[in-house]
Gaussian input, Z-matrix of N, CA and C with variables (Angstrom, degrees):
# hf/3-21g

backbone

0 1
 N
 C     1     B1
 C     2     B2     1     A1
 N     3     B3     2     A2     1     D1
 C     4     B4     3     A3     2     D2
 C     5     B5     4     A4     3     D3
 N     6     B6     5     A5     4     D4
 C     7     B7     6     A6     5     D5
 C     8     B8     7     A7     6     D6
 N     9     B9     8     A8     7     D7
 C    10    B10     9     A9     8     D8
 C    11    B11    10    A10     9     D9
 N    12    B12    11    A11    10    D10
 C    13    B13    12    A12    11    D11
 C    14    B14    13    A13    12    D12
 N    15    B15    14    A14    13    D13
 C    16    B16    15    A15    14    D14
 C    17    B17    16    A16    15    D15
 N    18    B18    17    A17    16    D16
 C    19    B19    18    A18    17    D17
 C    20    B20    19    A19    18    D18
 N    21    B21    20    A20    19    D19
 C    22    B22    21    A21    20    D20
 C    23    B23    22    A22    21    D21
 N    24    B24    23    A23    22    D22
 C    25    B25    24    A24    23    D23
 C    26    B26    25    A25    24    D24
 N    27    B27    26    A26    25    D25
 C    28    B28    27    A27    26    D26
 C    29    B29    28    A28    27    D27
 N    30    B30    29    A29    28    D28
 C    31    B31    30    A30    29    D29
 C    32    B32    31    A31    30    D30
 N    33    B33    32    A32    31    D31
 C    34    B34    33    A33    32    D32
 C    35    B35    34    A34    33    D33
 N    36    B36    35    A35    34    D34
 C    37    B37    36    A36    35    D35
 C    38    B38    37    A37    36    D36
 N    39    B39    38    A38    37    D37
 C    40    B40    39    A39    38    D38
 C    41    B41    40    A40    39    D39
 N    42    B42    41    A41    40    D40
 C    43    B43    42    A42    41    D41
 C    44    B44    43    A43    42    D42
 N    45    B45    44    A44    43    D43
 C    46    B46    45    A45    44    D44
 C    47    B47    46    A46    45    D45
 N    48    B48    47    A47    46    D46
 C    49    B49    48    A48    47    D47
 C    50    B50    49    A49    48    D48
 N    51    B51    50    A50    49    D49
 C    52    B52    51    A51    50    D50
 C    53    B53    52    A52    51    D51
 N    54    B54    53    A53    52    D52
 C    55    B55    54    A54    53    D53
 C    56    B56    55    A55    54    D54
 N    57    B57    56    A56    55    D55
 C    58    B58    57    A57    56    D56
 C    59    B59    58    A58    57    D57
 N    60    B60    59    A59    58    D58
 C    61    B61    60    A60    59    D59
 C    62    B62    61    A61    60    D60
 N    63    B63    62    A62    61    D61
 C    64    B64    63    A63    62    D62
 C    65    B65    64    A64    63    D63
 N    66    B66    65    A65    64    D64
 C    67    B67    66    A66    65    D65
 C    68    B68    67    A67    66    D66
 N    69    B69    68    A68    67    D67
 C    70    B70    69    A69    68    D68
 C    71    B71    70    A70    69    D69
 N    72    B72    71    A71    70    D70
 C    73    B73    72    A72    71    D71
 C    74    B74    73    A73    72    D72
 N    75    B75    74    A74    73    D73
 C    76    B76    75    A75    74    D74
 C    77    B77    76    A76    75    D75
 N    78    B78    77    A77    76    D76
 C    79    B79    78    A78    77    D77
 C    80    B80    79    A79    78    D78
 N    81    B81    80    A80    79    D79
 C    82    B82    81    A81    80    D80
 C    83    B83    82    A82    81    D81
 N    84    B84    83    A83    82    D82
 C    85    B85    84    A84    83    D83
 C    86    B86    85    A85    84    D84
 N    87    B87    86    A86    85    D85
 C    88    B88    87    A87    86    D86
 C    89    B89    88    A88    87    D87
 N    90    B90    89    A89    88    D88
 C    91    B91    90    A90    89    D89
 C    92    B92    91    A91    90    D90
 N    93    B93    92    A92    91    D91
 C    94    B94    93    A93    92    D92
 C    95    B95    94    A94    93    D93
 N    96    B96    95    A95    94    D94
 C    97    B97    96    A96    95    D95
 C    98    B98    97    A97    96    D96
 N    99    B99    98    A98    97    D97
 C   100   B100    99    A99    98    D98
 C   101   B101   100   A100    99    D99
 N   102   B102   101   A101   100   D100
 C   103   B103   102   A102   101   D101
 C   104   B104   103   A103   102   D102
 N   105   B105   104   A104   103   D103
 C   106   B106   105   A105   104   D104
 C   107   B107   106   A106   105   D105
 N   108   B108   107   A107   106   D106
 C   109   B109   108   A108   107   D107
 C   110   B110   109   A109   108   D108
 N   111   B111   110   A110   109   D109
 C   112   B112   111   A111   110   D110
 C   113   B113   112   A112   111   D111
 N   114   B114   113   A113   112   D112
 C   115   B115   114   A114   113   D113
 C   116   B116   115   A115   114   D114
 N   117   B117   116   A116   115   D115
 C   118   B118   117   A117   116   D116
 C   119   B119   118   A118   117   D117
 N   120   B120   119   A119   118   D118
 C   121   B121   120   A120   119   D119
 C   122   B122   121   A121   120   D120
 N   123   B123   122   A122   121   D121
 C   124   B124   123   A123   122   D122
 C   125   B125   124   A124   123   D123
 N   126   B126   125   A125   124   D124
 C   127   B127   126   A126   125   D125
 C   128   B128   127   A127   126   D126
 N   129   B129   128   A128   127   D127
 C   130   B130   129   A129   128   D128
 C   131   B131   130   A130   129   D129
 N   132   B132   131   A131   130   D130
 C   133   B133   132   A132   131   D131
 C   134   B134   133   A133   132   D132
 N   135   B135   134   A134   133   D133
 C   136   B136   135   A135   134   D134
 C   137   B137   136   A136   135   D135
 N   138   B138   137   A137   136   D136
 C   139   B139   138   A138   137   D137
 C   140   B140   139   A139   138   D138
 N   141   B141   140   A140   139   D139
 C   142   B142   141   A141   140   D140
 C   143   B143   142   A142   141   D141
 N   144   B144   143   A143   142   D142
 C   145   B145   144   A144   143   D143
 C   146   B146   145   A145   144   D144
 N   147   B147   146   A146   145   D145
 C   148   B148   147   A147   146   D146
 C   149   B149   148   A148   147   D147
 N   150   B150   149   A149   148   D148
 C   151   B151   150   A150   149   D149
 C   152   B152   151   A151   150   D150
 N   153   B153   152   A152   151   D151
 C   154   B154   153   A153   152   D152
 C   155   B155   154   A154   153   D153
 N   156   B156   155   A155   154   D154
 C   157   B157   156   A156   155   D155
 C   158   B158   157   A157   156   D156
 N   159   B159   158   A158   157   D157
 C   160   B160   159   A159   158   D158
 C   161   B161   160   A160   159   D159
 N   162   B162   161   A161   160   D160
 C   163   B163   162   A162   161   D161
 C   164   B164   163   A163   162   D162
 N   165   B165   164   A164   163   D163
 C   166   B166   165   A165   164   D164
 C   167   B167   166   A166   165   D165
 N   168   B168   167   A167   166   D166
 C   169   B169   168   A168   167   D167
 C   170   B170   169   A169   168   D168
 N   171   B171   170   A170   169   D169
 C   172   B172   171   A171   170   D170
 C   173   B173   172   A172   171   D171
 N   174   B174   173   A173   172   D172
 C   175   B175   174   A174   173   D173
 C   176   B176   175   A175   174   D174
 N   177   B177   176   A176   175   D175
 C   178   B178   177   A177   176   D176
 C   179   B179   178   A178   177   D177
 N   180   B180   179   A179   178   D178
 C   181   B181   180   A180   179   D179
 C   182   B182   181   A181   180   D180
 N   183   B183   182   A182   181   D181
 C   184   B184   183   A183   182   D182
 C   185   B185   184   A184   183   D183
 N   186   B186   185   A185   184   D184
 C   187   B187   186   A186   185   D185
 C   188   B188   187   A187   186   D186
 N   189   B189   188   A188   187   D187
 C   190   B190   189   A189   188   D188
 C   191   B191   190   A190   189   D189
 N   192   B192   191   A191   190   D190
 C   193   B193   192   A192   191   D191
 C   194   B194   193   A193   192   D192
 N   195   B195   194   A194   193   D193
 C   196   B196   195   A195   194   D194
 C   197   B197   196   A196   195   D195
 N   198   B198   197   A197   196   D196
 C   199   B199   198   A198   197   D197
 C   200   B200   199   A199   198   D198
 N   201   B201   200   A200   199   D199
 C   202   B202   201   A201   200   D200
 C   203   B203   202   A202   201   D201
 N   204   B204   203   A203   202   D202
 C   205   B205   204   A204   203   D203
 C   206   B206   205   A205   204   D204
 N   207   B207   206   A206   205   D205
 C   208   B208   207   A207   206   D206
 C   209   B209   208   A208   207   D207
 N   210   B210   209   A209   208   D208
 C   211   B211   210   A210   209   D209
 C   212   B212   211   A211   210   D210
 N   213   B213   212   A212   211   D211
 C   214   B214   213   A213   212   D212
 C   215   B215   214   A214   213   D213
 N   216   B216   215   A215   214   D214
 C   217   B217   216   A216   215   D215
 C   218   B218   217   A217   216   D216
 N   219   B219   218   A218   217   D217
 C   220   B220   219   A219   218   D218
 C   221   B221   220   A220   219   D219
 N   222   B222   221   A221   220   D220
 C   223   B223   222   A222   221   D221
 C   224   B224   223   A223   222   D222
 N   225   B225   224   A224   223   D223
 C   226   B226   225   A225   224   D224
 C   227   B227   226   A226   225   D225
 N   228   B228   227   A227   226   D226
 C   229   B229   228   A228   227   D227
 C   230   B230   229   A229   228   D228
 N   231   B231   230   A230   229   D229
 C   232   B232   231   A231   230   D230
 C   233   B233   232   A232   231   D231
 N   234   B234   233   A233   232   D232
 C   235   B235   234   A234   233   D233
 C   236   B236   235   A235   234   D234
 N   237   B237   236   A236   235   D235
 C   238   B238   237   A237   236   D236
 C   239   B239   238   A238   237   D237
 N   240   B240   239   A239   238   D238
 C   241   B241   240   A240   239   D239
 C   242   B242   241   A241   240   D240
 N   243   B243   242   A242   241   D241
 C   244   B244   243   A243   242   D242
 C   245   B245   244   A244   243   D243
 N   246   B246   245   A245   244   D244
 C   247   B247   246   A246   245   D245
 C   248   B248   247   A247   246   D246
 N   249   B249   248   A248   247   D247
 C   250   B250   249   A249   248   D248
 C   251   B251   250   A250   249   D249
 N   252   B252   251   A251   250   D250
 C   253   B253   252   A252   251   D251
 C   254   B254   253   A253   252   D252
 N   255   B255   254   A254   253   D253
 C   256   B256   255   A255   254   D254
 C   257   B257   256   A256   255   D255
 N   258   B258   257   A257   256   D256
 C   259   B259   258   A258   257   D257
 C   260   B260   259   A259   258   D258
 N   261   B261   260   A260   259   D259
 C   262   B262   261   A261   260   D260
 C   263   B263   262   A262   261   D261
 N   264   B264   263   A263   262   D262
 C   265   B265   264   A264   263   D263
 C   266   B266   265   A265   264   D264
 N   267   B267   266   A266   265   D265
 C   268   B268   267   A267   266   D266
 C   269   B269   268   A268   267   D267
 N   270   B270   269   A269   268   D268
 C   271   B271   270   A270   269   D269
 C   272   B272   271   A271   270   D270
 N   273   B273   272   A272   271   D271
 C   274   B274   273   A273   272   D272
 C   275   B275   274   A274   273   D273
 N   276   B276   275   A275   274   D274
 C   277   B277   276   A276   275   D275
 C   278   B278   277   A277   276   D276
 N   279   B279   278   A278   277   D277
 C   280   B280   279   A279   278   D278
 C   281   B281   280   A280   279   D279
 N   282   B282   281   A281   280   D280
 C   283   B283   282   A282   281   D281
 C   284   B284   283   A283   282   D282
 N   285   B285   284   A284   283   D283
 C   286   B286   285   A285   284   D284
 C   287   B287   286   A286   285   D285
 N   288   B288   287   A287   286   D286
 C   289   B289   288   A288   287   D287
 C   290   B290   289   A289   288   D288
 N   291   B291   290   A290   289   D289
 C   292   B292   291   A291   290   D290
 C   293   B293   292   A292   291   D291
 N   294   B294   293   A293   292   D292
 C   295   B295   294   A294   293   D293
 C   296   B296   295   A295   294   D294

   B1=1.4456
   B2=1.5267
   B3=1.3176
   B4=2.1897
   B5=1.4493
   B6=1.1405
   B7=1.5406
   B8=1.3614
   B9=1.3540
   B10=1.1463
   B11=1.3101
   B12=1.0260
   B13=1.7092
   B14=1.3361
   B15=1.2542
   B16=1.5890
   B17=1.6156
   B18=1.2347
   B19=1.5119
   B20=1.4473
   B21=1.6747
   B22=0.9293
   B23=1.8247
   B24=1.0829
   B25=1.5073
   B26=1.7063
   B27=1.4535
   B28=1.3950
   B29=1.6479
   B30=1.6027
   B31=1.4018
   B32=1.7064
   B33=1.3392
   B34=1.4168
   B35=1.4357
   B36=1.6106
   B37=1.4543
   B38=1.5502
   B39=1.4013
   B40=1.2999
   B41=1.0856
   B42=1.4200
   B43=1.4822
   B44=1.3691
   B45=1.4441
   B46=1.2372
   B47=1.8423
   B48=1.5174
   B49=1.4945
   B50=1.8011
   B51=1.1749
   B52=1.1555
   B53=1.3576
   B54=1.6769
   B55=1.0507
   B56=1.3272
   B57=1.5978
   B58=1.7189
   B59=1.2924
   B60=1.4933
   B61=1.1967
   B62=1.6505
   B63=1.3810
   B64=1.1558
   B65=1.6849
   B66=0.9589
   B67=1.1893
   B68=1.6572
   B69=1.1477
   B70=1.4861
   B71=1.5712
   B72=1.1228
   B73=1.4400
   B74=1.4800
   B75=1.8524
   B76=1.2731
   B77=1.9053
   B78=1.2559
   B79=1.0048
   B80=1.6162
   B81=1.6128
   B82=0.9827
   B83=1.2947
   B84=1.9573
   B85=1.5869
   B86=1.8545
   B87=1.6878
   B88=1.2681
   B89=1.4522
   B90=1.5128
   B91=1.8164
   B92=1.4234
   B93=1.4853
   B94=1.6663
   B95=1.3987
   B96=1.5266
   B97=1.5944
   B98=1.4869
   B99=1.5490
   B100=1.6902
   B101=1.6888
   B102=1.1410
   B103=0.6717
   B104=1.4100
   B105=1.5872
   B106=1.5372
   B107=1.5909
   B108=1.4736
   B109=1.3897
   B110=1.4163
   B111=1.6020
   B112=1.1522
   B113=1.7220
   B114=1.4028
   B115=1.8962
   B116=1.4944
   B117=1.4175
   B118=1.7377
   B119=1.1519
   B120=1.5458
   B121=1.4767
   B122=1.5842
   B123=1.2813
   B124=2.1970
   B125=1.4514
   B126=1.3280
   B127=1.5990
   B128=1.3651
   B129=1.1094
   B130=1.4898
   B131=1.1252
   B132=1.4062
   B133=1.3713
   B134=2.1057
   B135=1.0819
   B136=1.7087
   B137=1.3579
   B138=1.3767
   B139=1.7386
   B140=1.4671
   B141=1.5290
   B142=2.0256
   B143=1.2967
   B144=1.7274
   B145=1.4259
   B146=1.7582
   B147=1.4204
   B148=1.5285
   B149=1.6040
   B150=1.4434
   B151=1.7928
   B152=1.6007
   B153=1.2504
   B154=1.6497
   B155=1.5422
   B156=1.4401
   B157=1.4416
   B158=2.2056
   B159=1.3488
   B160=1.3172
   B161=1.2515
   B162=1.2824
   B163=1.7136
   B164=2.0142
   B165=1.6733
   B166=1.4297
   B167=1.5399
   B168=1.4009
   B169=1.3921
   B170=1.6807
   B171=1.3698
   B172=1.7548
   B173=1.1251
   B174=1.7461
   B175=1.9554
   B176=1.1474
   B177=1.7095
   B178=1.4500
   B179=2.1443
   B180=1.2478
   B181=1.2758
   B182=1.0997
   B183=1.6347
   B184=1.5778
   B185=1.5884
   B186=1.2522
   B187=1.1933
   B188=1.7634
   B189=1.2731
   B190=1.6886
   B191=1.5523
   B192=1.3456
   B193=1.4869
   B194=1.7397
   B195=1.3878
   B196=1.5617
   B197=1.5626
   B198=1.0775
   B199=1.8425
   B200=1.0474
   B201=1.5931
   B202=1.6800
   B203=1.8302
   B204=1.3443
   B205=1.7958
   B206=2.0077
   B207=1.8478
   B208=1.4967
   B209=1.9021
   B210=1.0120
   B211=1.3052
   B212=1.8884
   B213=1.3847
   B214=1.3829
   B215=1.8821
   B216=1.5022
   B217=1.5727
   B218=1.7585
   B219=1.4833
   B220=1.5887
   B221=1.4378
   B222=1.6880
   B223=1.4051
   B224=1.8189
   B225=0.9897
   B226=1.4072
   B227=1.3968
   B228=1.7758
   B229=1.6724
   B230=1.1540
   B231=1.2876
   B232=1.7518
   B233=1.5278
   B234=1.2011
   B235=1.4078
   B236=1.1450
   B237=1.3381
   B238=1.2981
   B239=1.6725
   B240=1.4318
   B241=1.3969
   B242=1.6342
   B243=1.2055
   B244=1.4689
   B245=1.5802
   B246=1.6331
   B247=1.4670
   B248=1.4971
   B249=1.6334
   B250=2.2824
   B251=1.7311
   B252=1.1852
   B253=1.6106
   B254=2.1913
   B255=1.5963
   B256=1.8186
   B257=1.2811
   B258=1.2018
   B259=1.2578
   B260=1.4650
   B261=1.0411
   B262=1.7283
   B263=1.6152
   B264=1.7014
   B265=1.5387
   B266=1.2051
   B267=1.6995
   B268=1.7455
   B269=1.4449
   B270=2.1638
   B271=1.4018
   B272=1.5373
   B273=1.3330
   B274=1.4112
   B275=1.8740
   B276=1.4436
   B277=1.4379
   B278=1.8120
   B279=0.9874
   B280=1.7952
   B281=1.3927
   B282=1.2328
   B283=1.8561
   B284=1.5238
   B285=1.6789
   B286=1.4331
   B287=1.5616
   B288=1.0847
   B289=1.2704
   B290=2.0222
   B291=2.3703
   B292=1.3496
   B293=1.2561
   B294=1.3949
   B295=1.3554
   B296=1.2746
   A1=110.64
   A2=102.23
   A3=101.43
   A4=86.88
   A5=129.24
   A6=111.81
   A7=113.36
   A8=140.79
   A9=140.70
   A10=119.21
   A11=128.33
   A12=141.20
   A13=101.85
   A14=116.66
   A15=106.98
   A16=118.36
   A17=107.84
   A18=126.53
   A19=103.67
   A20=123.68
   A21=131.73
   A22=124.38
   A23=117.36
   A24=141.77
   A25=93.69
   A26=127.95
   A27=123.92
   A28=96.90
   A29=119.46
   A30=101.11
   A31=84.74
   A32=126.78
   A33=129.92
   A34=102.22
   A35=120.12
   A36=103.13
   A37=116.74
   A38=146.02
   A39=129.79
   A40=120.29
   A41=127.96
   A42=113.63
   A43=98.31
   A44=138.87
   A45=154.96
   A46=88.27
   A47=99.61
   A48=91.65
   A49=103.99
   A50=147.12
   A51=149.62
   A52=111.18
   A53=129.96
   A54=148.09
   A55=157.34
   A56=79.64
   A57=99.24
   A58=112.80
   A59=120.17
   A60=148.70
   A61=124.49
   A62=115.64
   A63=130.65
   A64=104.34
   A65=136.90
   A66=148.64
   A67=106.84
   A68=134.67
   A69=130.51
   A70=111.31
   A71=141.03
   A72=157.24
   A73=98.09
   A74=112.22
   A75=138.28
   A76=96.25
   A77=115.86
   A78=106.77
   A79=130.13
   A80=118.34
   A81=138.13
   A82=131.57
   A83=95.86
   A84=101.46
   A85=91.72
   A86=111.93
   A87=111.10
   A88=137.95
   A89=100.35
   A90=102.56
   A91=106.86
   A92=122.91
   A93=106.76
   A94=80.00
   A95=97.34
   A96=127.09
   A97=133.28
   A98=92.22
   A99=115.55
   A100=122.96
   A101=134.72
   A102=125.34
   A103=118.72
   A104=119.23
   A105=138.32
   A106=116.90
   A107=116.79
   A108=85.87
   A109=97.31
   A110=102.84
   A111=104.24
   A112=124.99
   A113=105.18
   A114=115.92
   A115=76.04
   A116=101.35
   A117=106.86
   A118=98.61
   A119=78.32
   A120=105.48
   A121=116.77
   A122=93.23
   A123=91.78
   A124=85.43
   A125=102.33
   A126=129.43
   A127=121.22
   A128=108.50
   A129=140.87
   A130=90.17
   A131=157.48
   A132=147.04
   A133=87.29
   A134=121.02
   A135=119.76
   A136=117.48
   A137=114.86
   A138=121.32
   A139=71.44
   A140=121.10
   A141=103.08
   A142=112.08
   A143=118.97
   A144=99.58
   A145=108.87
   A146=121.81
   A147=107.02
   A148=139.85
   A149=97.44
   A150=109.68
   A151=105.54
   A152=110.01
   A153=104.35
   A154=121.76
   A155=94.93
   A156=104.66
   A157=104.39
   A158=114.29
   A159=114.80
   A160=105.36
   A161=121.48
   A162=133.55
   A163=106.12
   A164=93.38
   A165=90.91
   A166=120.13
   A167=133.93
   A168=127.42
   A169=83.55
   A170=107.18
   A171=106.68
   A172=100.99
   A173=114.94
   A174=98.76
   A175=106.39
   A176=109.39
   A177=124.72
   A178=90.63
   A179=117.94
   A180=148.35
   A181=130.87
   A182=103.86
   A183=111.79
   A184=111.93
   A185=133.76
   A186=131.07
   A187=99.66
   A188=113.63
   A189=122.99
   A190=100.76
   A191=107.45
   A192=109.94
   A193=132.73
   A194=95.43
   A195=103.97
   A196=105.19
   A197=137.49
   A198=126.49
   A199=102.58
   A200=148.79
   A201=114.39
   A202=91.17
   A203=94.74
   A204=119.78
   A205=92.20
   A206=88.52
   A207=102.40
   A208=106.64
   A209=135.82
   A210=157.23
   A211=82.98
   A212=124.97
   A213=123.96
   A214=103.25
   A215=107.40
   A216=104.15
   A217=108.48
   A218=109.63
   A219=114.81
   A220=101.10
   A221=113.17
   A222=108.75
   A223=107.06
   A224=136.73
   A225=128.43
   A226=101.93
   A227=126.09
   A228=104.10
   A229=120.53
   A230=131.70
   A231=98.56
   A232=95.27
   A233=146.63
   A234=111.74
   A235=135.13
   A236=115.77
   A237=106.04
   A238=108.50
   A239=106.03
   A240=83.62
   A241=146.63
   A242=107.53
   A243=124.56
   A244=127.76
   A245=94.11
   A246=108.13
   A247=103.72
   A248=103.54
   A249=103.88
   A250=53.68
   A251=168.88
   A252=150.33
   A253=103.02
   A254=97.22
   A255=76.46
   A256=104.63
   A257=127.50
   A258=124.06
   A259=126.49
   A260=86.78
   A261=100.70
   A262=115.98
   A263=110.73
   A264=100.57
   A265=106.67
   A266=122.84
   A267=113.67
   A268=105.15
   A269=90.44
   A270=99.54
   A271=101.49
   A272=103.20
   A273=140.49
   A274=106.57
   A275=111.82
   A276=96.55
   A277=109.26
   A278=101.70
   A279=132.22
   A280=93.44
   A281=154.65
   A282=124.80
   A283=115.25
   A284=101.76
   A285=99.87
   A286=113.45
   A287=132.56
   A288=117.87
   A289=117.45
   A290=87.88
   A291=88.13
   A292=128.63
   A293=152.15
   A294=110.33
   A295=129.59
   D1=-41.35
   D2=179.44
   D3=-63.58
   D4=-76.17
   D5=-157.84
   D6=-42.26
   D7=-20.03
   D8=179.01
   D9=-87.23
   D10=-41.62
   D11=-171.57
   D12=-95.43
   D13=-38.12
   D14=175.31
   D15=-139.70
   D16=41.53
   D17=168.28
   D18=33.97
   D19=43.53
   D20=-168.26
   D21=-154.96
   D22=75.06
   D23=-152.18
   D24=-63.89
   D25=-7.74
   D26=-175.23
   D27=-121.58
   D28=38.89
   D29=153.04
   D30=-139.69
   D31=62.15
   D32=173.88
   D33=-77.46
   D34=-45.74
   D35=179.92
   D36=-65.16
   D37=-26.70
   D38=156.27
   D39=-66.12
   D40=-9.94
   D41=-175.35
   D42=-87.22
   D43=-25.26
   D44=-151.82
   D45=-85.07
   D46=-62.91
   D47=-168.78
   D48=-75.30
   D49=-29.91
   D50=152.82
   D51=-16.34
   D52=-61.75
   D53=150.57
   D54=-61.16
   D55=-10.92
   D56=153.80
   D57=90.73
   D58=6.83
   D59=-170.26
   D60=-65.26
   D61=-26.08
   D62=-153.32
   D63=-77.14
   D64=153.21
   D65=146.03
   D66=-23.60
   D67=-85.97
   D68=171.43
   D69=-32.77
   D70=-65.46
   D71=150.94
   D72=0.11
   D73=-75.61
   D74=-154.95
   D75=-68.36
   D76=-40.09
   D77=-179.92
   D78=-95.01
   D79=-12.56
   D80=132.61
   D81=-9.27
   D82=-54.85
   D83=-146.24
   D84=-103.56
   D85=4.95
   D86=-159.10
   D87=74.55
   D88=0.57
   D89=170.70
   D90=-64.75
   D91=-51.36
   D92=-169.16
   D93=-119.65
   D94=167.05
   D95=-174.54
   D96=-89.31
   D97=-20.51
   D98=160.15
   D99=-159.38
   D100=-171.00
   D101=145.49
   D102=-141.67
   D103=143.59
   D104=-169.68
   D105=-64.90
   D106=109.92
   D107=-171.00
   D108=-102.50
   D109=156.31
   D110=-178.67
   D111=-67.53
   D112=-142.70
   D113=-162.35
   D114=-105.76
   D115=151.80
   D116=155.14
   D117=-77.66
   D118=137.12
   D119=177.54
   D120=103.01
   D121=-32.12
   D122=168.93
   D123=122.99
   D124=152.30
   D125=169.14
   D126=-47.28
   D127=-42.02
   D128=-174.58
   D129=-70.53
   D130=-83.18
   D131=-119.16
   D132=-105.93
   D133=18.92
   D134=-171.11
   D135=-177.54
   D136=75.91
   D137=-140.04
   D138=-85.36
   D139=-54.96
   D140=-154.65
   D141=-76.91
   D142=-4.68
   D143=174.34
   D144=-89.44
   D145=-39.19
   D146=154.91
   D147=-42.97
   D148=-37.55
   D149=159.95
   D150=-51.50
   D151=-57.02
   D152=-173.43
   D153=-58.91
   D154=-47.63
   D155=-172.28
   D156=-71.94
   D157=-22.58
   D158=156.10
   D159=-52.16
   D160=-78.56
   D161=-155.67
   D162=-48.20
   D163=-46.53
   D164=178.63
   D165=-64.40
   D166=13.03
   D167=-134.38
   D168=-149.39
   D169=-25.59
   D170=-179.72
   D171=-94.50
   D172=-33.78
   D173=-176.24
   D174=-57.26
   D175=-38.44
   D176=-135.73
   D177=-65.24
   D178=-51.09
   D179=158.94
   D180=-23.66
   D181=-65.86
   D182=179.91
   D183=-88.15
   D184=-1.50
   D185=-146.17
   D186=-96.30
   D187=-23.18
   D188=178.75
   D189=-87.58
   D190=-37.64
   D191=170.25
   D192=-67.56
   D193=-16.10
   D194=167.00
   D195=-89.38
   D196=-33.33
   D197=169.11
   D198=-67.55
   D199=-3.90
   D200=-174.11
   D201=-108.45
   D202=143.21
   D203=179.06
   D204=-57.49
   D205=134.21
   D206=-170.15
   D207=-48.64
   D208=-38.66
   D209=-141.50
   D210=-83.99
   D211=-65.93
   D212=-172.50
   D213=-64.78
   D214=-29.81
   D215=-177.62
   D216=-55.88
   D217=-29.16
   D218=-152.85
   D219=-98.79
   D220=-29.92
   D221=167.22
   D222=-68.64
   D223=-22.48
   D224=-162.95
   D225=-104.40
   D226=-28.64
   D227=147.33
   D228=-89.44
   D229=14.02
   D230=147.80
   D231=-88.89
   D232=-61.19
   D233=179.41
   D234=-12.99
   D235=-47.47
   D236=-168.20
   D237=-90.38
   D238=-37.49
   D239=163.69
   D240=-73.90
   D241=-11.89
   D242=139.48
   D243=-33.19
   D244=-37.78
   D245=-173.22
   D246=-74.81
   D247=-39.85
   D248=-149.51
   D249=-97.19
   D250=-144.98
   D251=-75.03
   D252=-47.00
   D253=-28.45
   D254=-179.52
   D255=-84.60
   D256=-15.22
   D257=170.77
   D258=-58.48
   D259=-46.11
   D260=177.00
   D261=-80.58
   D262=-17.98
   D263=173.24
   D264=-112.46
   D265=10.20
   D266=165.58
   D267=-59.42
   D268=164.93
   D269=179.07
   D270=-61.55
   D271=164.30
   D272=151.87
   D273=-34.84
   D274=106.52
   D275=166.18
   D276=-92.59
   D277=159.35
   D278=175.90
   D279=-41.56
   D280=-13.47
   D281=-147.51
   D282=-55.80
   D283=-138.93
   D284=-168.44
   D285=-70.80
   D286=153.36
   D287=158.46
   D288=-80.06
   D289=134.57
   D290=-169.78
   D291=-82.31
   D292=103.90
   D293=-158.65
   D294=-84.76

């Protein structure tokens, strides 16, 4: 999106938060259910301790989702995607102006 709005690929983290994009935002708004934090120091510098802390975060996740009967799983994602579609077709809020 920065490269687009402001022909500028090194202001992606404001365009991200501009747009509501961010991880805090995302979990805020109820699209995802947590978010993973990484290794000090970044993912990158500690691939198997982010692998772990992924893996622990999907059992942690999927494991209530394997007891409910497939039929209640499919009513509760289209809910939810019903849900991130009003998100995506609410009005326009006021924020900063972009230039």
């Amino acid at each position: 999106a920065a490269s687009i709005v402001w022909r500028d690929n090194s202001r992606k983290v404001e365009a991200a938060e501009q747009l509501q994009l961010t991880s805090r935002d995302l979990l805020a708004m109820g699209v995802v259910e947590e978010v993973v934090p990484e290794p000090e120091g970044g993912a990158h510098l500690d691939y198997d301790a982010a692998a772990q802390a992924l893996d622990r975060a999907l059992h942690r996740h999927m494991q209530p989702l394997l007891a409910q009967p497939a039929a209640e799983l499919l009513q509760h994602r289209y809910e939810r995607f019903r849900y991130i579609d009003s998100l995506v077709h609410a009005e326009p809020h006021f924020g900063p102006k972009i230039d």
